[in-house]
Structures are given as structure tokens and as C-alpha cells.
TORKOL-4160 file (C-alpha; in steps of 0.2 Angstrom, whole numbers, padded with zeros to 4 digits, m for minus):
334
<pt num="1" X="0000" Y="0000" Z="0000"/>
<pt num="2" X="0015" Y="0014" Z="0003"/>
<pt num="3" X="0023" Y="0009" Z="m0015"/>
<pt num="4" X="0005" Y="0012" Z="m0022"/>
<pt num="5" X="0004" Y="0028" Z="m0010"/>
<pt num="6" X="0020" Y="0032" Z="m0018"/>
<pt num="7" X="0017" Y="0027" Z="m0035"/>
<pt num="8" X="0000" Y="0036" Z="m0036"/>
<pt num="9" X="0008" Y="0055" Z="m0029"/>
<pt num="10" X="0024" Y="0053" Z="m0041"/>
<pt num="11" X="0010" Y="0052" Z="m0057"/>
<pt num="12" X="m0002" Y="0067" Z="m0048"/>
<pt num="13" X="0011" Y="0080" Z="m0041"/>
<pt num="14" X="0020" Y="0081" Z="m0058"/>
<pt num="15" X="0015" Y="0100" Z="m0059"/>
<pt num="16" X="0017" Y="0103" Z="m0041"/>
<pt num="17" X="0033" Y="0111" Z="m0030"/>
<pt num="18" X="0033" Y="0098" Z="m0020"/>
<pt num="19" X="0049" Y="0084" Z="m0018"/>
<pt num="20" X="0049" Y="0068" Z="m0010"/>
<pt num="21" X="0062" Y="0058" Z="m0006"/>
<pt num="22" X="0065" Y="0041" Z="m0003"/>
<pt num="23" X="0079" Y="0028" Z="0003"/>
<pt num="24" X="0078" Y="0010" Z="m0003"/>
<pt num="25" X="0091" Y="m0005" Z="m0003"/>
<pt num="26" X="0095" Y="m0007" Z="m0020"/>
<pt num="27" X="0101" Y="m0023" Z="m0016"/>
<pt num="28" X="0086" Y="m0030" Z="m0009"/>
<pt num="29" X="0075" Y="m0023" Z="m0024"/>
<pt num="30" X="0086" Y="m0034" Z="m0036"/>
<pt num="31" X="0084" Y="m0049" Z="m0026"/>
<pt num="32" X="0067" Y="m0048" Z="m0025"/>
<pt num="33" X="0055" Y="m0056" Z="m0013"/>
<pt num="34" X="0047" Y="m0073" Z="m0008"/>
<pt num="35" X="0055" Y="m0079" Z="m0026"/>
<pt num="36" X="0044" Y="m0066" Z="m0035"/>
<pt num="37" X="0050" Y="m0048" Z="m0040"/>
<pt num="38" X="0051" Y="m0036" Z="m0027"/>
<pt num="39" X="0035" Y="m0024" Z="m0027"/>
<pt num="40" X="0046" Y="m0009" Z="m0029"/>
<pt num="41" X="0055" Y="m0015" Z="m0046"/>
<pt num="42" X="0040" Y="m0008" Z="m0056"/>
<pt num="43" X="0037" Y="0011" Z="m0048"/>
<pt num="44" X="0058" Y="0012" Z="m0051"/>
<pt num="45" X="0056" Y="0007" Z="m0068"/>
<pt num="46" X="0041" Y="0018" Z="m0071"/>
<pt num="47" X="0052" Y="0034" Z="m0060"/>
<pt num="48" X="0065" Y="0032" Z="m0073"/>
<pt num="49" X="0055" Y="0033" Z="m0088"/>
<pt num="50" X="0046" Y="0048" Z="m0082"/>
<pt num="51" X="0058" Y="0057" Z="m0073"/>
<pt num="52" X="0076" Y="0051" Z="m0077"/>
<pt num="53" X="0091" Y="0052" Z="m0069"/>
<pt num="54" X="0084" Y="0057" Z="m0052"/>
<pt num="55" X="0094" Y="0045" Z="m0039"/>
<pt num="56" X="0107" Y="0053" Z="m0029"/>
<pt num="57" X="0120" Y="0036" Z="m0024"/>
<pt num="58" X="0125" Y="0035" Z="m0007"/>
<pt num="59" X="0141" Y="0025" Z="m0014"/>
<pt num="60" X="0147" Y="0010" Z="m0012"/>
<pt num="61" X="0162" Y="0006" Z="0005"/>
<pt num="62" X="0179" Y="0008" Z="m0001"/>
<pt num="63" X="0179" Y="0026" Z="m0014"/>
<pt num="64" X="0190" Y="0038" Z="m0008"/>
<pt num="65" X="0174" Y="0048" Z="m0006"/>
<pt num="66" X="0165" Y="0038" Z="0005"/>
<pt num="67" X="0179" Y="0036" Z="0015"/>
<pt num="68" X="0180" Y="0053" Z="0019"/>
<pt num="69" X="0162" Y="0056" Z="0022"/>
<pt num="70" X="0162" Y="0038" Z="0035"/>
<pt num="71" X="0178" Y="0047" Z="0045"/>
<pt num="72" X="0165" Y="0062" Z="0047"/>
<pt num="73" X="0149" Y="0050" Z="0052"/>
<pt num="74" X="0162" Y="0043" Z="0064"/>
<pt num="75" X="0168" Y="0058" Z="0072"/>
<pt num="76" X="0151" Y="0064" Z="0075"/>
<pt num="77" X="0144" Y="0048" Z="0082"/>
<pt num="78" X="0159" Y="0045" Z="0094"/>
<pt num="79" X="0158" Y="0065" Z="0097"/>
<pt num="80" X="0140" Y="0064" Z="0103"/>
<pt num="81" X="0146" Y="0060" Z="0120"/>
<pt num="82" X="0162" Y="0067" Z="0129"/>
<pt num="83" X="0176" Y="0054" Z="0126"/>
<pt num="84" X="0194" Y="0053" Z="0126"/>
<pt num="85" X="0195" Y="0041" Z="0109"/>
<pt num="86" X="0213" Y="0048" Z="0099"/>
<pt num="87" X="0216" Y="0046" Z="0080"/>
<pt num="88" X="0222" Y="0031" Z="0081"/>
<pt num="89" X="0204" Y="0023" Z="0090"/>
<pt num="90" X="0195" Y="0031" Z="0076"/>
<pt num="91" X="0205" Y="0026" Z="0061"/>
<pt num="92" X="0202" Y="0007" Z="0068"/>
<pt num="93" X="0184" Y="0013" Z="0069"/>
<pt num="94" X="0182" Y="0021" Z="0050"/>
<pt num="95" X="0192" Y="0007" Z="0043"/>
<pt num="96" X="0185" Y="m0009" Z="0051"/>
<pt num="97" X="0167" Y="m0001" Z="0046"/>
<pt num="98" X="0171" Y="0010" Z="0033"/>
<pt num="99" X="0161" Y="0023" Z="0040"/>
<pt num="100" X="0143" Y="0010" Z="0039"/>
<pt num="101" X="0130" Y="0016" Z="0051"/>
<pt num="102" X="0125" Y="m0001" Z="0057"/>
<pt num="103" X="0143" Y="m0006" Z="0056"/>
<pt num="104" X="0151" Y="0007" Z="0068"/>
<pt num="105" X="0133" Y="0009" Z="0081"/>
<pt num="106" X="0135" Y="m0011" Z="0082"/>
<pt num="107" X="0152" Y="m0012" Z="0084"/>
<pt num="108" X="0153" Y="0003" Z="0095"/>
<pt num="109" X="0139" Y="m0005" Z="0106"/>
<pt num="110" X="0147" Y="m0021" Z="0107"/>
<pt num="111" X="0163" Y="m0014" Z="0112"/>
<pt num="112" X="0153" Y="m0005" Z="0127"/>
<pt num="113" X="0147" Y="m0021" Z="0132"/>
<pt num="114" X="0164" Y="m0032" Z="0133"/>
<pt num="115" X="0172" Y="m0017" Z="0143"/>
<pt num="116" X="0183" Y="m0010" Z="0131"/>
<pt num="117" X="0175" Y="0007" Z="0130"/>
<pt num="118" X="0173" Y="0012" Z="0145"/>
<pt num="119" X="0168" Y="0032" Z="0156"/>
<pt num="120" X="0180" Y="0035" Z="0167"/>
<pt num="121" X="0178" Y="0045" Z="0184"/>
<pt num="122" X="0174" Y="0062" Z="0174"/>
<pt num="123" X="0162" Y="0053" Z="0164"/>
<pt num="124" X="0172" Y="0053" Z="0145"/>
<pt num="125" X="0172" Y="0038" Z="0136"/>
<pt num="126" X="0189" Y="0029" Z="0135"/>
<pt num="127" X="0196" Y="0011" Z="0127"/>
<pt num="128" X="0203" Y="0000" Z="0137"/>
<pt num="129" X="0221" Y="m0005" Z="0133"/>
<pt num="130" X="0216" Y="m0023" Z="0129"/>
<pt num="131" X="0204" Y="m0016" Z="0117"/>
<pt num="132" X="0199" Y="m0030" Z="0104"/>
<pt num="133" X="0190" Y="m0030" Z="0087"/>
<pt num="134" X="0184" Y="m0046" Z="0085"/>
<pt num="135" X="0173" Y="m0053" Z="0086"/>
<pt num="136" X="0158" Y="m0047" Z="0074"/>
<pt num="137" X="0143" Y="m0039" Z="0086"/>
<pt num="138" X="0128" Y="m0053" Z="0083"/>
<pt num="139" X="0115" Y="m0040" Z="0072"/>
<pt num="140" X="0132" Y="m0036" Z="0061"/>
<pt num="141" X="0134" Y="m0055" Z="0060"/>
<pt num="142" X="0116" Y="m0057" Z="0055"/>
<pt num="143" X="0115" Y="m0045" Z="0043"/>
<pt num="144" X="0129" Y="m0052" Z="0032"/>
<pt num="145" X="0123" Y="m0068" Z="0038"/>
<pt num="146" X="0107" Y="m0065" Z="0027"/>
<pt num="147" X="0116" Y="m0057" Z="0012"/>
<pt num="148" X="0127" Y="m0071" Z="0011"/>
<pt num="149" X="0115" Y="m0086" Z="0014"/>
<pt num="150" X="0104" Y="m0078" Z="m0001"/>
<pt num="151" X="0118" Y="m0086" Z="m0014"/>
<pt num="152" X="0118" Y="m0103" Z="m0022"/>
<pt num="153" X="0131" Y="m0116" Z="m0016"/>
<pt num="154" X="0142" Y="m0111" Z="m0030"/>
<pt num="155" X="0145" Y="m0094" Z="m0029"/>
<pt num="156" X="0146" Y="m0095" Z="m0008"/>
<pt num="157" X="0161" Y="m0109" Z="m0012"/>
<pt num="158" X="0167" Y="m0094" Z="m0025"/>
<pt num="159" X="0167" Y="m0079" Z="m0012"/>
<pt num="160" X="0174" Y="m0093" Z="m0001"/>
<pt num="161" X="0189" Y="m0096" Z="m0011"/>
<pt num="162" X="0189" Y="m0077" Z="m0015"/>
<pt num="163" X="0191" Y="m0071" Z="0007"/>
<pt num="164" X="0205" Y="m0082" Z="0009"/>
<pt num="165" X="0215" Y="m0074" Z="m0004"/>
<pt num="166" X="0209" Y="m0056" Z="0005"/>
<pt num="167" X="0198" Y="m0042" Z="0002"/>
<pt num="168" X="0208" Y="m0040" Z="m0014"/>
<pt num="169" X="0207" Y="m0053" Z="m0026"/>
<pt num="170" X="0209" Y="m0059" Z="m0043"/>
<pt num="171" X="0195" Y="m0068" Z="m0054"/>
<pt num="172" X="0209" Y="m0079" Z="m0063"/>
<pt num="173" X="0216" Y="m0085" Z="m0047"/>
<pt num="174" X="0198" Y="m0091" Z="m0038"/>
<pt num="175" X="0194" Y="m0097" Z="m0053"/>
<pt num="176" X="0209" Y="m0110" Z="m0056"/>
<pt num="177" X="0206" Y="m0114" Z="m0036"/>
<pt num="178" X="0188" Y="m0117" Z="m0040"/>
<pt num="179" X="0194" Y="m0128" Z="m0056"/>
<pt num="180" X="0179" Y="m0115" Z="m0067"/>
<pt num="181" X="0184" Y="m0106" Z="m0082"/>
<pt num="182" X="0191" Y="m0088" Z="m0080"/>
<pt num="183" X="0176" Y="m0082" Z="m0092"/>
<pt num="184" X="0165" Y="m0091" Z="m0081"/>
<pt num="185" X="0172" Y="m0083" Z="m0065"/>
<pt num="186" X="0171" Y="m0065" Z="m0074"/>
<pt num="187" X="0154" Y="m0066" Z="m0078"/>
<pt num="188" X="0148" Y="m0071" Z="m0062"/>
<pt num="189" X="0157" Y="m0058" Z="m0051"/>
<pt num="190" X="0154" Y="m0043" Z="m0062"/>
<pt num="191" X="0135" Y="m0051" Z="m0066"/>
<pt num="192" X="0122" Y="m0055" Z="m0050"/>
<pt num="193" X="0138" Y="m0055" Z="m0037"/>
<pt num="194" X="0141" Y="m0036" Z="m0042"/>
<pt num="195" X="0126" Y="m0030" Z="m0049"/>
<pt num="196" X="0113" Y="m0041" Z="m0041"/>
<pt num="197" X="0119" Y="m0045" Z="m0023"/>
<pt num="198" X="0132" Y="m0029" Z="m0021"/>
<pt num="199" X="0146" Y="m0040" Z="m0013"/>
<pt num="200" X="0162" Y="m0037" Z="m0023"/>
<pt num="201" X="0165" Y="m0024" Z="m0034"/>
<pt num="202" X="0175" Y="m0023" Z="m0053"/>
<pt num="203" X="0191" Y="m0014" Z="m0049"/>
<pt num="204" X="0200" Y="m0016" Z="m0068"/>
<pt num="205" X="0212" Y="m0025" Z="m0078"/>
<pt num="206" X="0231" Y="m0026" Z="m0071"/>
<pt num="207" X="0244" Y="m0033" Z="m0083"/>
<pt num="208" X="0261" Y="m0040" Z="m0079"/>
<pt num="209" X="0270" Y="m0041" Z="m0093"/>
<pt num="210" X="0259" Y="m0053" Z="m0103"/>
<pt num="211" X="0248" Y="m0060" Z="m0089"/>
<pt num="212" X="0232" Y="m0051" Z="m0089"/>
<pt num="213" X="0222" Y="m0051" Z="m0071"/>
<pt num="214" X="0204" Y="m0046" Z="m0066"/>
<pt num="215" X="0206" Y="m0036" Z="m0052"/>
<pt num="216" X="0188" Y="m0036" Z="m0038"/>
<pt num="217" X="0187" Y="m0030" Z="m0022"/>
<pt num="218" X="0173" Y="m0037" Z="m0009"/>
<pt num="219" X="0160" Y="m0020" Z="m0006"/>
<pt num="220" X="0165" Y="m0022" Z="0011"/>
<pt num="221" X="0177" Y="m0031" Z="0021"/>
<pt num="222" X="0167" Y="m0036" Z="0035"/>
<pt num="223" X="0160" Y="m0049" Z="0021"/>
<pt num="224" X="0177" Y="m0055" Z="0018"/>
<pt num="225" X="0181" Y="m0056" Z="0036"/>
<pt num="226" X="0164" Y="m0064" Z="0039"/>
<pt num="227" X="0168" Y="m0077" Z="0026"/>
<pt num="228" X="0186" Y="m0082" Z="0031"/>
<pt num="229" X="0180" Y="m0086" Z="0047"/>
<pt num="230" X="0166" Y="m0097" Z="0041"/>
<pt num="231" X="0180" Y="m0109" Z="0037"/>
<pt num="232" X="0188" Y="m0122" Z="0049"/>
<pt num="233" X="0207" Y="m0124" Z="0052"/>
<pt num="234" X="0206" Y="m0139" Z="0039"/>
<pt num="235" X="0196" Y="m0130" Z="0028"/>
<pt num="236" X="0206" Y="m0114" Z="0028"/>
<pt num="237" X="0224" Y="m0125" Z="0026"/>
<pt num="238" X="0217" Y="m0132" Z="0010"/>
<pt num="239" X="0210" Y="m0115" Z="0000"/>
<pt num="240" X="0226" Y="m0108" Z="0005"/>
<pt num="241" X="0236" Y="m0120" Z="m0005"/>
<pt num="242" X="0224" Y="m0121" Z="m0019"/>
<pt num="243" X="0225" Y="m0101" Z="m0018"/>
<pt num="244" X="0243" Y="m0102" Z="m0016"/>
<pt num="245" X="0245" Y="m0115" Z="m0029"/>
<pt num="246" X="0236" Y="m0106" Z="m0042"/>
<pt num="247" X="0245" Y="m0090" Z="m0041"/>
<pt num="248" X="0259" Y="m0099" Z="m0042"/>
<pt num="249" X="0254" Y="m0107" Z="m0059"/>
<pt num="250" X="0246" Y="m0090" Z="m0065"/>
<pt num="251" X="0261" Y="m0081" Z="m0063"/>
<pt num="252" X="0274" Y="m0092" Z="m0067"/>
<pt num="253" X="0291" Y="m0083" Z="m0070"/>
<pt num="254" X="0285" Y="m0066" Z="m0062"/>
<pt num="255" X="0282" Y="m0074" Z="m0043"/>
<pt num="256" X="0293" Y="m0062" Z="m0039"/>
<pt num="257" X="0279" Y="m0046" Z="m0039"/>
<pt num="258" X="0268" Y="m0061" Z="m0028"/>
<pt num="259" X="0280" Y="m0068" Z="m0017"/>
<pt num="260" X="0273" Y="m0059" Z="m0001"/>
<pt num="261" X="0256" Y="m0065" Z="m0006"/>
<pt num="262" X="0263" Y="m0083" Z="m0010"/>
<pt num="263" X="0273" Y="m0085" Z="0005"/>
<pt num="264" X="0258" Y="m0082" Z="0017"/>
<pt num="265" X="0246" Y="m0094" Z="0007"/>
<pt num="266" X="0260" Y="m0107" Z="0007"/>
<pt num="267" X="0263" Y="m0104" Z="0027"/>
<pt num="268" X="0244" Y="m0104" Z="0031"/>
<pt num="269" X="0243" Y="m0120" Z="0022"/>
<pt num="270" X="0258" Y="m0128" Z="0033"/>
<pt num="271" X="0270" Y="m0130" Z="0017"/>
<pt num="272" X="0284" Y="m0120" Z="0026"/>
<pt num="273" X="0300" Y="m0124" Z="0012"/>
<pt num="274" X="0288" Y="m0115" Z="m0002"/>
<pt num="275" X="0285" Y="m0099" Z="0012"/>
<pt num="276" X="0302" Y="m0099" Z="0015"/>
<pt num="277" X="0306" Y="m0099" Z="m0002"/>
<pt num="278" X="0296" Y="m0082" Z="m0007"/>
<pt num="279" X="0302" Y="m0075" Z="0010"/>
<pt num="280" X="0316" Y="m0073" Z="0002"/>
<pt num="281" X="0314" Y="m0069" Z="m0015"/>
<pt num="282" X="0302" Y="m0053" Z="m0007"/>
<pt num="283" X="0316" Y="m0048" Z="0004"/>
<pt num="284" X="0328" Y="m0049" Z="m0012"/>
<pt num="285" X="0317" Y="m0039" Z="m0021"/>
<pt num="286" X="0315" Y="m0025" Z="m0009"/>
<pt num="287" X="0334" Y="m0025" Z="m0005"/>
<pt num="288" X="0340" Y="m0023" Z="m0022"/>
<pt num="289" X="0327" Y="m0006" Z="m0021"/>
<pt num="290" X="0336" Y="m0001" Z="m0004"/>
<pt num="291" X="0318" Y="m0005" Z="0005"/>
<pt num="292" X="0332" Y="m0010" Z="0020"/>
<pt num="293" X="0318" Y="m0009" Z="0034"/>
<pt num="294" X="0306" Y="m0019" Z="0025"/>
<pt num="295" X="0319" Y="m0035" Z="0019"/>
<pt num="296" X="0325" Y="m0035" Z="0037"/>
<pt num="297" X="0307" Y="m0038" Z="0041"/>
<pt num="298" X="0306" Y="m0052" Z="0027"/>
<pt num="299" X="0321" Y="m0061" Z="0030"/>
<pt num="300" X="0320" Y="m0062" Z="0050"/>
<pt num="301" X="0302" Y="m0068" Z="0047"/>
<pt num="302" X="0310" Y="m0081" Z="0035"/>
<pt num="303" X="0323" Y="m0087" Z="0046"/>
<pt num="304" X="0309" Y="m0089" Z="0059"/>
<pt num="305" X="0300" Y="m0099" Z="0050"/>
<pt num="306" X="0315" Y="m0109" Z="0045"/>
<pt num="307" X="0320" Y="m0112" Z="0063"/>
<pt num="308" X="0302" Y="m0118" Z="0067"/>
<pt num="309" X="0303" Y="m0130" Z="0053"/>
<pt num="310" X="0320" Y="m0135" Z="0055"/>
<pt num="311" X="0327" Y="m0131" Z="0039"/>
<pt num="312" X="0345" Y="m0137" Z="0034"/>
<pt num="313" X="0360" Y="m0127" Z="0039"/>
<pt num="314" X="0363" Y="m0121" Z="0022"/>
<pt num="315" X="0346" Y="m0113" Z="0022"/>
<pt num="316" X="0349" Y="m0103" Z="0038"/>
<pt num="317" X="0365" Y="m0096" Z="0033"/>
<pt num="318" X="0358" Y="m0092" Z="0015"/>
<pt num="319" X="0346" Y="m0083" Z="0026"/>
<pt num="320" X="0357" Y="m0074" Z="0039"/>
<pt num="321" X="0371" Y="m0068" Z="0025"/>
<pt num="322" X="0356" Y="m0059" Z="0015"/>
<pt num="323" X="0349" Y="m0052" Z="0033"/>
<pt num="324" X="0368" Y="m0047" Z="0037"/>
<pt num="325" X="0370" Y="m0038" Z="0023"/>
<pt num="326" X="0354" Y="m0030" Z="0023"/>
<pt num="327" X="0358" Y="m0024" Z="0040"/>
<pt num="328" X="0377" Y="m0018" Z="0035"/>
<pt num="329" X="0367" Y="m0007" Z="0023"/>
<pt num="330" X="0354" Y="0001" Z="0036"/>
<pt num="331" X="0373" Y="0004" Z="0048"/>
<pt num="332" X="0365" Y="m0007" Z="0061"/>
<pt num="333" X="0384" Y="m0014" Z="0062"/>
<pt num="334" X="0381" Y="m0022" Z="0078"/>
């Protein structure tokens, strides 16, 4: 009866000053309702033809834009109250919702309830030095809960595949994982998955020499941590390596522009000589650029690893010449 309301003044009040505004779920509209098409479809449809282009997007997480517009909702909702929250409190905040209403009221309120946001004697709002992030409040779980159970097996096992190789991903890669065709794998995610459901978005085409890549991002990285933690320790060990495993094939003679990304899949999924191995070649590749501080980082996190998996002597002093010389060149002589 309030579409028909609707519908019925946007045809009468065509001659009249007189606006009205709605806000709508696009999403929800495109999935329909109780497998029939959602009641609003048709007054849109009918809004577009009469009136043209007259929606004004919110946008969608992750534009620069938006960003900037969530730091403000942020500011302001953790401004309603006296607080003591620093820069820092409200970065975590904006990034970990990217500004979402629901996101940071639920997260927010959650955090109140565990004690990590706290009023102290003068009454100002103040986190806890444990603070934690995890895990997801239960309406926030809820609603991406719903979004993600609307999907059919296959794309679920897709998205899946997709978190655990992180809220940036590559429709080549899931798609060797998932043993599908690229072209496949491209229609879906730029068809229902982006348009329909609204969980990843199309971010371009990348080239690396003559390896073309299909770059996405999921909408919001809430549903690629809500995903990832779907999956068991068994589970996650596997998709890692098929993750891992594919990049590997994909890029084939260019690892090198990966090997960060290959060495965490290959130690998530317990193969430690293949980790190891890109460890290396990463902190190589940032020490012939004189990134020092960074191939210090790789080849200690290397050489920790390799005493963890007991790797031969040769390998540790491979390991500890390259850090050494790394290390001569940053002057940290001792």
C-alpha cells in the first residue's frame, strides 16, 4: 500500500513544488521477494522513464569519497558523548566499518558491552588498553549472515575461495582454485555478485607483462572477514594452498611481484620450504630497491620460520648472509 501511495503522488504531483524523497536497498530490490520480483521493481522502472536520472547514490564502501564522508559519520557519532577516543581509536573505527552506520553503532555497542569502551571517573568515554576488534557484534553477523546465505552453493564456495585470498582478489586466481573457467568466474562476479547481490565490486584490468588479471574487491570487508572465518582450520589449510598454488601457476616466471602474497598462502597452508622460499625472494626484491627496513622484516620472518621447521643449515646461513648484509646497509653494524 506505501509503493502504491507512492506510485499514485509521483504520477499526480508532476506539476506541483513539491519533492519527496525516498531511501531504498538497491540490493534488496534486485533480489526480489518470496522468489517473486520485489514490489518496488516496477514504480523504479516507471520513476526512470518519467523522470530520469533522479537518484542521488550513497556509494558504495571503499571510494576515496566515501571514506571521507564515513571518517565524518564517525567523528560525529563518537563526538555525541564526551570521550577521550585519539586518532588512532578512530581510524580502527572508520576502517574496520568504513564509516557503515549499522557497522560502527553495532560495533561501538558491542565494544561498550565487553568493557573495552569504558567512562571513566569524569564521565568521558575511554578504550581499554586490551581493546579487541573481534569478534563481529551478533546483528552485524546477522546481517551479512542473510546477504550471504541468499547465494547458491556455488557462488558461496566462490566468495569462499575469493576471502582467503583477502579483500583484494583476482578472478583468474579463484577461478583455477575453484577448477571453473576464467570467463565463467568474470561473468559471475561482475554479473548477480556485483550488480545483483552488491558484494564485490569490478576494480580493472592489471597486466604483468603478458599475464592479464581481473582485479575485484569485496563491497565491504566485513563480508570477507565474515567469510574467512566461516572456514575451519582444515578448511582454511586447503584454500590456501589451492589459492597459493594457483598464483603460483598463474604467474609463473614473475612470482617475484607475488611472493609476499605466495609466502603467506604457502605458510597458512603448513607448506613451510615454499614460504620460506618467497620469503626470500620478497626480501631480495625490496633490497635490491634499498627498501632495508622492509627485507630485514622479510628475511627475520623467514629465518623464523626456518627455525620452526627445521630447515637445513645451508638454508639458515643463506638466510642470515642476505639479513647481514641487509643490515650492514641500514649501519645497524652491531
Amino acid at each position: 500500500s506505501s509503493i502504491n501511495l507512492l506510485f499514485h503522488l509521483a504520477r499526480r504531483l508532476t506539476a506541483s513544488p513539491i519533492q519527496i524523497l525516498g531511501a531504498y536497498r538497491p540490493e534488496e530490490v534486485s533480489l526480489g521477494r518470496d522468489g517473486e520480483e520485489h514490489p518496488l521493481a516496477g514504480p523504479l522502472d516507471e520513476f526512470r522513464r518519467s523522470f530520469g536520472d533522479v537518484w542521488v547514490s550513497l556509494g558504495e564502501p571503499g571510494e576515496e569519497g566515501i571514506r571521507g564522508e564515513g571518517r565524518r559519520f564517525v567523528d560525529l557519532l563518537l563526538d555525541l558523548e564526551p570521550n577521550r577516543l585519539g586518532e588512532s581509536f578512530r581510524q580502527q573505527v572508520t576502517q574496520n566499518t568504513t564509516g557503515h552506520p549499522l557497522f560502527a553503532g553495532e560495533i561501538l555497542r558491542a565494544m561498550r558491552a565487553r568493557g573495552h569502551l569504558f567512562q571513566d571517573k569524569a564521565g568521558f568515554w575511554t578504550e581499554s588498553p586490551d581493546t579487541s576488534w573481534d569478534p563481529l557484534p551478533g546483528r552485524v553477523e546477522g546481517v551479512i549472515g542473510k546477504r550471504i546465505h541468499l547465494l547458491s552453493t556455488k557462488d558461496r564456495e566462490a566468495l569462499v575461495a575469493a576471502s582467503v585470498q583477502g579483500e583484494d582478489f583476482t578472478a583468474e586466481v579463484v577461478a583455477r582454485a575453484q577448477r571453473v573457467s576464467e570467463e565463467e568466474m568474470v561473468r559471475a562476479l561482475s554479473g548477480h555478485l556485483a550488480k545483483r547481490h552488491r558484494l564485490v565490486q569490478a576494480r580493472g584490468v592489471q597486466r604483468f607483462g603478458s599475464l592479464r588479471v581481473s582485479r575485484y574487491r569485496f563491497s565491504h570487508h566485513l563480508f570477507q572477514d565474515y567469510l574467512y572465518q566461516t572456514l575451519d582450520p582444515v578448511e582454511r589449510a586447503h584454500l590456501h594452498e589451492a589459492i597459493g598454488n594457483a598464483l603460483e601457476t598463474l604467474c609463473v616466471g614473475q612470482t617475484e611481484e607475488v611472493a609476499v602474497h605466495l609466502a603467506r598462502h604457502f605458510q597458512e597452508a603448513g607448506i613451510f620450504d615454499k614460504a620460506i622460499e618467497y620469503l626470500r625472494q620478497a626480501g631480495d626484491a625490496a633490497a635490491r630497491v634499498y627498501a632495508n627496513l622492509e627485507a630485514i622484516a622479510l628475511y627475520d620472518q623467514a629465518i623464523q620460520l626456518a627455525h620452526e621447521s627445521e630447515a637445513s643449515g645451508r638454508e639458515l646461513t643463506s638466510l642470515y648472509t642476505r639479513l647481514g648484509r641487509v643490515l650492514e646497509l641500514d649501519a645497524q653494524f652491531d
